[in-house]
C-alpha positions, 0 to 999 in steps of 0.5 A: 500500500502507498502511504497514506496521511492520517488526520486524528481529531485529539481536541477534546476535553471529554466532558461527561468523564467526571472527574477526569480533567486530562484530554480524553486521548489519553485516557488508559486502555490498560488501567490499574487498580486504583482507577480507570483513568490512570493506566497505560495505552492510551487511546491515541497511540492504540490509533496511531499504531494501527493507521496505515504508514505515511505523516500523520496530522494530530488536531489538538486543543485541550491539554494540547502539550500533553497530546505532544509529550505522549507523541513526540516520540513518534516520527512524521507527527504534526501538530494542528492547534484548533484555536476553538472547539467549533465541531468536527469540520472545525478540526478539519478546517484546523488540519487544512495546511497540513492537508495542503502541504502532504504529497499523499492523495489518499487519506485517512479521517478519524478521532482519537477515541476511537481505539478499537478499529483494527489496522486492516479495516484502516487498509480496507478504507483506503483500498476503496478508494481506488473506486470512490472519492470518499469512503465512510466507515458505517455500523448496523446498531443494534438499538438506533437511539440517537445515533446519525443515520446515513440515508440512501439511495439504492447503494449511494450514500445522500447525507447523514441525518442528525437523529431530532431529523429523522425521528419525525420522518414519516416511516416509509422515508425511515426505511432509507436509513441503513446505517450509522455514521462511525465518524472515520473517512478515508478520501481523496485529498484532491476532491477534499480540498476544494469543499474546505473553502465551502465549509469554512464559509457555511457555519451552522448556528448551534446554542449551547447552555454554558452555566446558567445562560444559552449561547449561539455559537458557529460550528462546523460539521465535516458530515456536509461534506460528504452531502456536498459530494453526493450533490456534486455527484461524486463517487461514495462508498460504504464500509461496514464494522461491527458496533463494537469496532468503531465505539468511541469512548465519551463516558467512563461506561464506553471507557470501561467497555473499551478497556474490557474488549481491548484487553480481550483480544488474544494479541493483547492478553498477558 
């Protein structure tokens, strides 16, 4: 396989980890017995093992040179400070120079909490490129809850629809959700690069309680890109992981259930 540039979103605080105040990142996969939070592996390095070769782009932001002491040990790794928490398009509006400045047309988009997807389905990602210009990486729930669906057309991908959207659609239009966004992309750094100015122009209006107060403020969401594309007729593929692969750790239950199958499979008893 050619190389391959990877961004990770380590940005995040995690702020449903109570009592935790580190970056979520760096949260343990082998804990100790004093508690959850303390412990060795962290999550990032259990993503960047299993990314395919090439330069990596780490976005960070909270406890930011935290994330670079437990990387820096680490060859072909650059720093993208994201100046302000504004969604997931915000972290890949704050990798932008280092997507413009890789040689590598193939790349790969995920999180830092996402520790359990294996390196072959990182390879399998890419492999679909060859056939799409961006690839998402899906999961069938067992339980839709509140989960982002991706709605279809036949085989092709239309947008991912935010869950207080679909919940109202009437249930013949329900039918055309067939899977939940992972967050994990791989796509091609040439068709990516032109919709960043698009994005960067077309901020959502979100309000968020901050204490006692409501507060309007931008974010960007990376999940219109694919809508972009699909209008625009580009080539998007689907791939499939088990529920369990693609979890992210955003509570100390997903933590502890991280750390539970982490240390259940065979390369990592003992």
């Amino acid at each position: 396989m050619n190389e391959v540039a990877s961004v990770i979103f380590a940005a995040g605080r995690g702020s449903r980890m109570v009592g935790f105040e580190g970056n979520k990142t760096l949260l343990p996969l082998r804990p100790n017995l004093s508690s959850i939070y303390e412990g060795g592996s962290p999550l990032l390095l259990e993503v960047l093992n299993n990314l395919p070769r090439g330069p990596r782009g780490i976005v960070i932001h909270h406890r930011a040179e935290d994330v670079r002491r437990a990387t820096e040990h680490l060859s072909r790794i650059s720093y993208l400070f994201q100046p302000v928490t504004n969604g997931t398009g915000g972290a890949l509006l704050a990798s932008r120079p280092f997507l413009e400045s890789c040689l590598q047309d193939q790349v790969i988009i995920t999180m830092g909490d996402v520790p359990l997807i294996r390196a072959t389905t990182y390879r399998q990602l890419v492999s679909m490129l060859h056939g799409h210009d961006l690839v998402l990486l899906a999961f069938s729930p067992r339980d839709r809850g509140q989960y982002g669906m991706l709605e279809m057309e036949g085989d092709r991908p239309l947008r991912i629809v935010e869950w207080k959207y679909w919940k109202d659609w009437e249930p013949e239009r329900q039918k055309r959700l067939e899977g939940c966004n992972a967050g994990v992309y791989a796509v091609r750094r040439k068709a990516l690069l032109p919709y960043l100015d698009r994005m960067a122009a077309r901020p959502h209006l979100v309000q968020k309680q901050k204490g006692a107060q409501w507060v309007t403020i931008e974010e960007y969401f990376l999940t219109d890109v694919l809508e972009w594309m699909a209008e625009d007729g580009l080539s998007i593929g689907v791939l499939y992981a088990s529920e369990e692969e693609v979890m992210g750790v955003d509570s100390p239950e997903a933590l502890q259930m991280a750390q539970h199958l982490h240390g259940a499979r065979p390369e990592n008893r003992g």
